[in-house]
C-alpha positions as CSV (number, residue, x, y, z in Angstrom):
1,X,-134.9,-124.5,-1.5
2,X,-136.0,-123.5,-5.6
3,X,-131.9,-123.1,-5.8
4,X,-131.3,-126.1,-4.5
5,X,-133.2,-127.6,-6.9
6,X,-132.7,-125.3,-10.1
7,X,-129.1,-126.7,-10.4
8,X,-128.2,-129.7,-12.0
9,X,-125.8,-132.7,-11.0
10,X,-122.7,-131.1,-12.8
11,X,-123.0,-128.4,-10.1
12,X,-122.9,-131.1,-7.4
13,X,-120.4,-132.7,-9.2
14,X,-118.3,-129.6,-9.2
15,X,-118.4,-128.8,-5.6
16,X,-116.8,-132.4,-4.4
17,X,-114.4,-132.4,-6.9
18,X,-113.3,-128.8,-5.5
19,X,-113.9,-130.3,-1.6
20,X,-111.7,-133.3,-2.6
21,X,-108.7,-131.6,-4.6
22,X,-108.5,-129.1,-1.9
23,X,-108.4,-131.7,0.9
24,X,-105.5,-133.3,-0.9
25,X,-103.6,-129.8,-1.6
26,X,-104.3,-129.0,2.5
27,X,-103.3,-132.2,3.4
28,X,-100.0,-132.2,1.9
29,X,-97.4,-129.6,3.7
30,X,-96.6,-126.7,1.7
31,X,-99.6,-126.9,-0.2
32,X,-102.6,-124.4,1.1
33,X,-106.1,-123.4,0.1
34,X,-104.8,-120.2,-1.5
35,X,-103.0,-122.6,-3.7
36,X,-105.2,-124.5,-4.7
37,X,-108.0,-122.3,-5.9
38,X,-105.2,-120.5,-7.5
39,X,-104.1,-122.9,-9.5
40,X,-107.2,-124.3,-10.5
41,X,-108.5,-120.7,-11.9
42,X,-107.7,-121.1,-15.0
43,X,-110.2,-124.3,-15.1
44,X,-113.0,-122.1,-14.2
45,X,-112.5,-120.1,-17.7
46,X,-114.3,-122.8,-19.5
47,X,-117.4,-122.5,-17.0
48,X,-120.2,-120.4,-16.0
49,X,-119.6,-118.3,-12.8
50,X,-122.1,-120.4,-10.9
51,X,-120.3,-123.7,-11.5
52,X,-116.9,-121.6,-11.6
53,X,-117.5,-120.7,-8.1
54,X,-119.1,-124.6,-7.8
55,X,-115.8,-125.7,-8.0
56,X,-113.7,-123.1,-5.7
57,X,-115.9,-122.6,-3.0
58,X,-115.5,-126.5,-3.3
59,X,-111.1,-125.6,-3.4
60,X,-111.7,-123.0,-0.3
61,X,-113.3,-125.0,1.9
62,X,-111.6,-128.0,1.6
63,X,-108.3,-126.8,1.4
64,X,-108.5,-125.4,5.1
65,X,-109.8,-128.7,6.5
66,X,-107.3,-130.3,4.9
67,X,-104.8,-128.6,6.6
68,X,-105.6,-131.2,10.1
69,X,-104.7,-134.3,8.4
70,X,-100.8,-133.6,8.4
71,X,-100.9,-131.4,11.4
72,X,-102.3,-134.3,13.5
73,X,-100.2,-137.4,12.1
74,X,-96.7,-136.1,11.6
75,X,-96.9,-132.7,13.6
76,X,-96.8,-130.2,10.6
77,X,-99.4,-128.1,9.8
78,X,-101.1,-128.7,6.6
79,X,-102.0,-124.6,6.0
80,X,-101.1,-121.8,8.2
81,X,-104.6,-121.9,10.4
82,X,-103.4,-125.2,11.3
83,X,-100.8,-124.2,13.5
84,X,-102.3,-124.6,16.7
85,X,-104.1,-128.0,15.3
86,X,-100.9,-129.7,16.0
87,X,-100.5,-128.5,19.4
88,X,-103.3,-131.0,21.1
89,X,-103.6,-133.2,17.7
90,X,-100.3,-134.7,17.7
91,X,-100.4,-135.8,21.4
92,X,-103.2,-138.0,20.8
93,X,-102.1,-139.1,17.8
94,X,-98.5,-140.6,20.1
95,X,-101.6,-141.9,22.7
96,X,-102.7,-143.8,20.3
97,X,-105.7,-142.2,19.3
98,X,-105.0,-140.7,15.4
99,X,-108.5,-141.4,14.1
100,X,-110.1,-139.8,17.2
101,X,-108.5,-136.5,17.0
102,X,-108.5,-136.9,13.1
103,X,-112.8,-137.2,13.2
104,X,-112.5,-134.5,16.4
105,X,-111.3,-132.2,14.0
106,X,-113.8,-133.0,11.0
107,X,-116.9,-132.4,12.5
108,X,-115.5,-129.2,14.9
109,X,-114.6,-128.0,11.0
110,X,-117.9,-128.6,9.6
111,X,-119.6,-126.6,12.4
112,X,-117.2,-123.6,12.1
113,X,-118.1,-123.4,8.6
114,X,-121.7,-123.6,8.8
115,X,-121.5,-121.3,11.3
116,X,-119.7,-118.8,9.3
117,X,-122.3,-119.3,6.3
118,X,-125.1,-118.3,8.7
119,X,-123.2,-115.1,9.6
120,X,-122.3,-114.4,6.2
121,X,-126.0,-114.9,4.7
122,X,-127.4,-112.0,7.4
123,X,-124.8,-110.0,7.7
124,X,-123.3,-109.3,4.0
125,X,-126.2,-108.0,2.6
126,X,-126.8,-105.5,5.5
127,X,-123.4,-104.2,4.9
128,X,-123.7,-103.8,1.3
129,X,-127.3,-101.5,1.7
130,X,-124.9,-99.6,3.9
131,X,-122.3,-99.5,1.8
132,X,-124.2,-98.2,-1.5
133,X,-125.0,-95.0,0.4
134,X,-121.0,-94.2,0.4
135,X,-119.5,-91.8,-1.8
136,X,-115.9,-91.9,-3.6
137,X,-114.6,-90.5,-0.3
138,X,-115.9,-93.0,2.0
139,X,-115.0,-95.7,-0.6
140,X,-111.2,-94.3,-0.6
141,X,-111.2,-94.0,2.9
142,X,-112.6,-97.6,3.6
143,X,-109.7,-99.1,1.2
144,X,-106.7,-96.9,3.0
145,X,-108.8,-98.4,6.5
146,X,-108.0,-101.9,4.9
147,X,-104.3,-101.1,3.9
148,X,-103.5,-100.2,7.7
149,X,-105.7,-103.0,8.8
150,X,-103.2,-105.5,7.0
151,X,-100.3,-103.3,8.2
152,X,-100.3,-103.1,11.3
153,X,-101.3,-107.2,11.5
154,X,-98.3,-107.7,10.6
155,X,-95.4,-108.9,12.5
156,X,-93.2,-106.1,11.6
157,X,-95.2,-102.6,10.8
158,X,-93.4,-100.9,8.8
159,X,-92.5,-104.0,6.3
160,X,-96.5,-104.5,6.5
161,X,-96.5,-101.2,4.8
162,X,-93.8,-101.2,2.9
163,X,-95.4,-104.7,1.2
164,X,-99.0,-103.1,1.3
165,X,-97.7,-99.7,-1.1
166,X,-95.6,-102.2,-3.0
167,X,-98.4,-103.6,-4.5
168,X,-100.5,-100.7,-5.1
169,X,-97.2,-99.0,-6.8
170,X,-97.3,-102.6,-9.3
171,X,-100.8,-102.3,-9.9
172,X,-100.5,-98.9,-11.3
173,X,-98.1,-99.9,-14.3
174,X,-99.8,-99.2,-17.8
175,X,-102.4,-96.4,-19.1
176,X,-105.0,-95.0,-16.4
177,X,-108.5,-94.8,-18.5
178,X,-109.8,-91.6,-19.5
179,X,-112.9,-93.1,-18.7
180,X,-111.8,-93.3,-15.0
181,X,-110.3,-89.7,-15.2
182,X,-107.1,-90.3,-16.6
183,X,-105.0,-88.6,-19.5
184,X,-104.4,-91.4,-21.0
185,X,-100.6,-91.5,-20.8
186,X,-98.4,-94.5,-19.8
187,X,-97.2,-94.5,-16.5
188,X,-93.9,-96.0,-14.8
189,X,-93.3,-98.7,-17.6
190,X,-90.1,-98.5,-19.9
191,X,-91.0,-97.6,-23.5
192,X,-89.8,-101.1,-24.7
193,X,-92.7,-103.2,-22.6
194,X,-95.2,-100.8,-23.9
195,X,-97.0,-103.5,-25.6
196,X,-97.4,-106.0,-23.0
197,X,-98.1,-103.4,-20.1
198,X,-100.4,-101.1,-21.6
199,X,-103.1,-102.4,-19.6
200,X,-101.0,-103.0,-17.0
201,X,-100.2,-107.0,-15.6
202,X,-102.7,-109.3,-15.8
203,X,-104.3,-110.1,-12.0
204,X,-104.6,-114.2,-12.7
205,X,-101.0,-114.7,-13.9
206,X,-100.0,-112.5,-10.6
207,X,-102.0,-115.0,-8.1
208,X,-100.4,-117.8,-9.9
209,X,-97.1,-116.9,-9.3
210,X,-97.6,-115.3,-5.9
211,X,-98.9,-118.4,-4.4
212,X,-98.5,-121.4,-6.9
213,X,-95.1,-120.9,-7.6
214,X,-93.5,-119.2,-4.9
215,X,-93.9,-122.4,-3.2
216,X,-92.7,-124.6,-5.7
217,X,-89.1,-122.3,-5.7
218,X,-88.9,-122.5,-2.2
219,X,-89.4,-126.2,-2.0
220,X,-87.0,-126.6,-5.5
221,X,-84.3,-124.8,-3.3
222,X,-84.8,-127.2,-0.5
223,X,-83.6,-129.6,-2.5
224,X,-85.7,-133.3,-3.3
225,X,-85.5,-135.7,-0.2
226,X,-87.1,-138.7,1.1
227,X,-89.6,-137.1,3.3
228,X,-90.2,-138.5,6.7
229,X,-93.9,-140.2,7.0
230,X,-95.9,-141.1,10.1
231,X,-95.6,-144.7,11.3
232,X,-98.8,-144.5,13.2
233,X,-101.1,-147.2,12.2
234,X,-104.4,-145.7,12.5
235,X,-106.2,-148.7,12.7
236,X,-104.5,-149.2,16.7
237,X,-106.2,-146.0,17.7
238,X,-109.1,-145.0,20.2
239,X,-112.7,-145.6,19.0
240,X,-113.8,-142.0,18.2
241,X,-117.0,-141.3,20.2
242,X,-119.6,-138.4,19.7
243,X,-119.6,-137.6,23.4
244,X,-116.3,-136.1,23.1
245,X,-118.9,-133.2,22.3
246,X,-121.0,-132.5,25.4
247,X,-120.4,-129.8,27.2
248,X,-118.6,-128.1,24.1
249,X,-121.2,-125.7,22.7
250,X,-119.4,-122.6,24.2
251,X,-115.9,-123.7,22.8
252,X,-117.4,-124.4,19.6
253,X,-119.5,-121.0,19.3
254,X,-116.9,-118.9,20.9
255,X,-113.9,-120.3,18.4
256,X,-116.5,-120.2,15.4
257,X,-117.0,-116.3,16.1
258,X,-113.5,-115.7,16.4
259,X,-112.8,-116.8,13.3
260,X,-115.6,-115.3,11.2
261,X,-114.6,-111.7,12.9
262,X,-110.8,-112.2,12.4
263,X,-112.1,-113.0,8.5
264,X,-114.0,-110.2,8.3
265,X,-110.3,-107.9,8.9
266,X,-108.8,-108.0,5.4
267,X,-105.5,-110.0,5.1
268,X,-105.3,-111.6,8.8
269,X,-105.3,-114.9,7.8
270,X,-106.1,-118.3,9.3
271,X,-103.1,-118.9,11.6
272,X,-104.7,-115.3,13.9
273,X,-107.4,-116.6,14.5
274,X,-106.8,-120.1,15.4
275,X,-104.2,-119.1,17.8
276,X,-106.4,-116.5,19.4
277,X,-109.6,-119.0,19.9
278,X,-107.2,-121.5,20.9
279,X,-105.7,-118.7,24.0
280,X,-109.6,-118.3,24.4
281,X,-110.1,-121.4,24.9
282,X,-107.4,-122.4,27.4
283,X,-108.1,-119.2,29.0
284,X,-111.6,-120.3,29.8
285,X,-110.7,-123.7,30.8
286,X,-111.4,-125.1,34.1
287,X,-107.9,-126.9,33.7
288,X,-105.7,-125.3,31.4
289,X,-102.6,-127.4,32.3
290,X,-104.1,-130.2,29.7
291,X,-103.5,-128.2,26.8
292,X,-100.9,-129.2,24.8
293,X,-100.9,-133.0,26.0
294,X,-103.3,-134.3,23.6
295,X,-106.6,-132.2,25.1
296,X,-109.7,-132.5,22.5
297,X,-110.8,-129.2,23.9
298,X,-107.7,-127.7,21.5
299,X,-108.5,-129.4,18.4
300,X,-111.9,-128.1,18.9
301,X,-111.2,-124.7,19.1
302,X,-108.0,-124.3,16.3
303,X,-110.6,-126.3,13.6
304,X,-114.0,-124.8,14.2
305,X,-112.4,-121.1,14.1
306,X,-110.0,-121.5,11.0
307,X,-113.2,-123.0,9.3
308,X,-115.2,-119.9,10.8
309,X,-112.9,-117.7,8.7
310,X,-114.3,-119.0,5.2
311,X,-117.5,-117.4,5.5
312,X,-116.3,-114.4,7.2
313,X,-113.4,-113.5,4.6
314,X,-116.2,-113.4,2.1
315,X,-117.8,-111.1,3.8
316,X,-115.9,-107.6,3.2
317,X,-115.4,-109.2,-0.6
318,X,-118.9,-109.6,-1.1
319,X,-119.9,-106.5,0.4
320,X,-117.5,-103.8,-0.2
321,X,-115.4,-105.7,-2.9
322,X,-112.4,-105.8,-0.2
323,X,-110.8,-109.4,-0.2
324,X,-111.3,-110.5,3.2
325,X,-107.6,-113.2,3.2
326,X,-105.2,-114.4,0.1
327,X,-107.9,-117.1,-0.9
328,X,-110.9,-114.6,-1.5
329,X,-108.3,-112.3,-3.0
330,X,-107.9,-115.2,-5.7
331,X,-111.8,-115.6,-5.9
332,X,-111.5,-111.5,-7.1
333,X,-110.2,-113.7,-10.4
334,X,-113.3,-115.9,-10.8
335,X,-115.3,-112.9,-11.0
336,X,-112.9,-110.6,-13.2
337,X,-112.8,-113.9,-15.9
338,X,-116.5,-113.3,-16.1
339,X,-116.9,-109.7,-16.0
340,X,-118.3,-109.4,-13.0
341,X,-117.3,-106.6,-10.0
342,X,-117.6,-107.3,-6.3
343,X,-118.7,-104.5,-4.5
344,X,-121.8,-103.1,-2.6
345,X,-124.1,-103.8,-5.6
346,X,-123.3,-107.6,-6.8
347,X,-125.5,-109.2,-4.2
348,X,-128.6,-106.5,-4.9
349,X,-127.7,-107.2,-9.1
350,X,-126.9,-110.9,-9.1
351,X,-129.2,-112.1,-6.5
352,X,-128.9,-115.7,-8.3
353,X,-125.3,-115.9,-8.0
354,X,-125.4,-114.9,-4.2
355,X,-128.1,-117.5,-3.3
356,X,-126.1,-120.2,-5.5
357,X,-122.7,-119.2,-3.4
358,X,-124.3,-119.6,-0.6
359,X,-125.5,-122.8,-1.6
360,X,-122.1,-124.1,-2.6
361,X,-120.6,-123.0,0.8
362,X,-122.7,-124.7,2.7
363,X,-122.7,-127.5,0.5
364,X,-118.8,-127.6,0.3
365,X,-118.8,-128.1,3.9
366,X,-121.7,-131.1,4.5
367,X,-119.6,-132.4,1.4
368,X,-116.5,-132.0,3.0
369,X,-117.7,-133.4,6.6
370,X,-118.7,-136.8,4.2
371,X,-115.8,-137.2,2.6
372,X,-113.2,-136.5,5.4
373,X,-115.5,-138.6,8.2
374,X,-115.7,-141.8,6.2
375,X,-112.5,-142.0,4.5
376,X,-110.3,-140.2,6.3
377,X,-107.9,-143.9,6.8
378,X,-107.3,-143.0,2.9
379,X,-107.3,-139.5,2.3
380,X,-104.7,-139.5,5.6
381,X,-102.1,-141.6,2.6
382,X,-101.7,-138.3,0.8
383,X,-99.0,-137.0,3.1
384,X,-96.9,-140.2,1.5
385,X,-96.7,-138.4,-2.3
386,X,-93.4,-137.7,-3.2
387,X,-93.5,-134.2,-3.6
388,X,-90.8,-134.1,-6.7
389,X,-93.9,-136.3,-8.5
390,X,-96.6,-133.6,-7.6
391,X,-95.0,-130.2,-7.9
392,X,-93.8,-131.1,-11.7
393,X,-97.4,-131.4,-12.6
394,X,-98.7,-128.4,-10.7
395,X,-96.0,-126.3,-12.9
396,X,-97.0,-127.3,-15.9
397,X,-101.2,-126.4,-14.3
398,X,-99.5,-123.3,-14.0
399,X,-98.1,-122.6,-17.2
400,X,-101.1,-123.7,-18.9
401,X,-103.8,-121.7,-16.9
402,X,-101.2,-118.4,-17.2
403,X,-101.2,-119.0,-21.0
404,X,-104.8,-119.8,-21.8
405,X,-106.2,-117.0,-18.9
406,X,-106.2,-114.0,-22.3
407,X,-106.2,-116.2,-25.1
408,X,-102.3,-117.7,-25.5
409,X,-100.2,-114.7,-24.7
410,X,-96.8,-115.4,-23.6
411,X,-96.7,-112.6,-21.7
412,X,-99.0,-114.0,-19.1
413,X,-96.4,-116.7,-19.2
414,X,-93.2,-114.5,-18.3
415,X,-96.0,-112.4,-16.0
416,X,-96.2,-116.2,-14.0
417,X,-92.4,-116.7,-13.7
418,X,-91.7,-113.0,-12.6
419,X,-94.6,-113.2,-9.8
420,X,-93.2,-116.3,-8.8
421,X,-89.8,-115.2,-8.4
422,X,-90.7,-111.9,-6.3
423,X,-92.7,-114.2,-3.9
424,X,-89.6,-116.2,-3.5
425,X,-87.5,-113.3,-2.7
426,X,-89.8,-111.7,-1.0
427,X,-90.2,-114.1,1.5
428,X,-86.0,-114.2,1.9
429,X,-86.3,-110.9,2.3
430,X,-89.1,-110.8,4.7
431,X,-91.9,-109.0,2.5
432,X,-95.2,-109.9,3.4
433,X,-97.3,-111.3,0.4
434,X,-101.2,-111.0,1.6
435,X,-100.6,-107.3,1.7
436,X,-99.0,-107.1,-1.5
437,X,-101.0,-108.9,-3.3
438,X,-104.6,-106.9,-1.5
439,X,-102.4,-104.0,-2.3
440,X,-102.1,-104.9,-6.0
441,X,-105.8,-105.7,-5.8
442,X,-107.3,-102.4,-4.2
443,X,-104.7,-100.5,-5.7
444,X,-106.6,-98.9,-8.8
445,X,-109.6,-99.0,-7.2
446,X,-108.5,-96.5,-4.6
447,X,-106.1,-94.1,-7.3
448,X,-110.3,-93.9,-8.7
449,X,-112.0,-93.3,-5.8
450,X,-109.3,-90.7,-5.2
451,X,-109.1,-89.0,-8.1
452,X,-113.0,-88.8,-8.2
453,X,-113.3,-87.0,-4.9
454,X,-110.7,-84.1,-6.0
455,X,-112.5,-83.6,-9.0
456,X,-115.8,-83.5,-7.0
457,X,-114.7,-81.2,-4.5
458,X,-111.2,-80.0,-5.6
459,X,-109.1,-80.0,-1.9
460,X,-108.1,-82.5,0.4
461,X,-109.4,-81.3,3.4
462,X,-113.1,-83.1,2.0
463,X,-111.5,-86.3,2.9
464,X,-112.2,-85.0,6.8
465,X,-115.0,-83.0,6.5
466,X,-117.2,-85.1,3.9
467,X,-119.4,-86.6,6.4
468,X,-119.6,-88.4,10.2
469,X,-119.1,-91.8,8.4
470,X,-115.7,-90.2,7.1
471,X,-114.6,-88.9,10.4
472,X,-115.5,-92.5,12.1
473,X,-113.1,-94.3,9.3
474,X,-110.6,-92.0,10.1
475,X,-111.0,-92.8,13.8
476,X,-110.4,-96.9,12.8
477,X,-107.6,-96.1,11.1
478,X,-105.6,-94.2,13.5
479,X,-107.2,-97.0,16.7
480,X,-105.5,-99.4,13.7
481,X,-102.0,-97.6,13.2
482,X,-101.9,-96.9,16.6
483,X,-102.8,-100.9,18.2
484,X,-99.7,-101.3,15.5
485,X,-97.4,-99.0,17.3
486,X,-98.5,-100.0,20.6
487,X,-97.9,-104.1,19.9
488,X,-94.7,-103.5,18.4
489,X,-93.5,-101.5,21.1
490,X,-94.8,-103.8,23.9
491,X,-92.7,-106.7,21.8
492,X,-89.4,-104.9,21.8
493,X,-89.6,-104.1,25.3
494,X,-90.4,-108.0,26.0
495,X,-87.4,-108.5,23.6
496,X,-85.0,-106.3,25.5
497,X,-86.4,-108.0,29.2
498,X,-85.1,-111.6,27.8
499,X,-81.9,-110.4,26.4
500,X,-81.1,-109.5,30.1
């Protein structure tokens, strides 16, 4: 309670103007969480970290709820972890009951992210003591465990990979530090980009690019059309009544725990673990036949778990300075603008900034239930913009917040555009961008930790022999690679069974 107090309104202030912009970015198709906070990064230069992370905690959480608004009334999902929203929202939206599934969807969404706070509050601290006690090897070890971890959640293993060791190649451009152990040199970048790359590229102009204007390409190529809007009239629906509710503690706990522990894998994403609540939930369903025809019991499960994943993605950042999803890989750049580095120590060292995010989380989410309950009839209108208005101006947000991020280089600028276009190819070409970008992320982390244990003990084999915490990470990562090989397998003999 002193923290609640010790802050003043601009704090406050911060948080719902973060809750709102991210509902609108969610809301609107094409436009997701990740995208929002990484956008708006560049604002957070001119603030302190508390009111930095005010206003993106405010971005994160509000940016997945928003994601049910368009998923419900037109059938598209707003973000990825909406996916299965539309499967039970849109039906009852052509019954006639918009509003209904709409406020369904709200308050499942406020109780998935308060539930995810609670876990993250006891649970990221224990896992940082633990964590301190690692050494180089472990800390190596635990990145390469998150690498595989992304990998082999990926549709396609070997692309997984290939995306994952993409990034960490990128994020090796430019001198390694003696002070880490390095000679100094210049690695891998062309004598004539010397100057710009020295210290390799920049992280925020990378996020920018990767998933501010990746999306604006994609939707440039697409061409500008009238987009189609919903002709529901939201004022003909179903009165929306709280005893929708009863009997839906299990569902509501169940998804809510799904969606923490699927944050808490690095790089999984939204979209796993609504669809694997939502299976749960059918699965446990005394009539699974109503799913998919407008069934509440749906909407309940696909909200409260993608909201579950907020405060379990911040877990493993938190704790072991791993981003837990694309969004908290972004957050990485809150804490980079102010020096700061996430890790087993930054909750024992800056006890005030871990109280205050935990604060603005749950904040964000009471503020978000507020705003989307009792206006949701207006904030529903946002799926009308005209996107060829909106996307000119996010540019430009883009452009600014690349230039201004190290004090007006235009590097940063051409560092934006080059991001932006391998995210756009990339996706042609079927890369995969959260393990890229975590790979970019953890990549010169890991090249330390590495380098360190050789030094310490001078062979390879220490990497197995270190200690029983070593040999247990090594047994994740093979259960990992081998889960990989076993789903990939199981999918191409499916393939093979419809082809005949």
């Amino acid at each position: 309670m002193e923290a609640l107090f010790s802050l003043d309104l601009s704090y406050y202030l911060l948080v719902s103007l973060g809750v709102l912009i991210g509902i609108i970015f969610g809301a609107i198709p094409g436009m997701t969480a990740t995208m929002a906070v990484a956008v708006c990064l560049p604002m957070t230069y001119a603030l302190d970290l508390n009111h930095g992370l005010a206003l993106l905690l405010g971005l994160y959480v509000g940016g997945i709820s928003g994601g049910l608004v368009p998923a419900i009334l037109i059938n598209i999902p707003g973000t990825p972890s909406s996916i299965t929203t539309t499967f039970d929202g849109y039906p009852m939206t052509l019954k006639g009951e918009p509003e209904k599934a709409l406020k369904i969807g709200i308050v499942s969404s406020l109780v998935g992210g308060l539930f995810s706070a609670a876990v993250l509050y006891y649970f990221a601290p224990t896992l940082a003591d633990w964590a301190i006690k690692f050494s180089y090897v472990e800390k190596f070890l635990i990145i390469l465990f998150a690498l595989t971890v992304i990998a082999s959640l990926c549709t396609r293993l070997l692309v997984g990979i290939f995306s994952g060791v993409l990034g960490v190649w990128v994020s090796l451009f430019g001198v390694y530090d003696m002070a880490k152990g390095g000679n100094g040199e210049l690695r891998i970048v062309p004598e004539v980009l010397s100057v710009f790359l020295e210290n390799g590229f920049s992280l925020l102009p990378v996020l920018i690019g990767l998933f501010g204007l990746t999306v604006i390409f994609g939707e440039a190529e697409k061409g500008v059309h009238d987009e189609a809007t919903t002709s529901v009239k939201l004022s003909k629906d179903k009165r929306f009544s709280w005893s929708v509710f009863k009997g839906q503690t299990i569902n509501l706990l169940r998804s809510s725990t799904i969606g923490t522990f699927i944050g808490l894998l690095p790089g999984v994403g939204g979209s796993a673990a609504s669809v694997l609540a939502y299976s749960q939930a059918k699965n446990f369903s005394d009539d699974p036949s109503k799913f998919g025809t407008g069934h509440p019991d749906g909407v309940i499960a696909s909200e409260s778990s993608n909201n579950g994943l907020t405060g379990g993605a911040l877990i493993p950042l938190l704790s072991l300075g791993i981003p837990g999803d694309s969004t908290t890989a972004v957050l990485i750049g809150a804490f980079t603008l102010q020096g700061i580095q996430v890790g087993p120590l930054f909750i024992a060292e800056h006890t005030d900034v871990w109280n205050t995010m935990m604060l603005g989380l749950v904040v964000a989410n009471l503020i978000m239930f507020a705003i989307m309950y009792y206006a949701i009839r207006h904030i529903s209108k946002v799926i009308m913009i005209p996107k060829y208005l909106l996307y000119p101006g996010i540019m430009m947000m883009c452009v600014v917040g690349a230039y201004a991020i190290n004090s007006g280089i235009m590097f940063d600028v051409w560092t934006l555009f080059l991001f932006g276009l391998i995210g756009w190819i990339g996706v042609k070409l079927g890369l995969e961008i959260a393990p890229f970008i975590i790979g970019f992320i953890l990549g010169p982390s890991a090249e330390v930790y590495f380098v360190k244990s050789l030094e310490s003990f001078g062979t390879l084999a220490i990497f197995f022999t270190k200690s029983p915490i070593a040999l247990f990470l090594w047994g994740l990562i093979a259960l990992s690679v081998g889960y990989s090989v076993y789903s990939t397998m199981k999918a191409k003999r499916a393939s093979a069974k419809d082809t005949v």
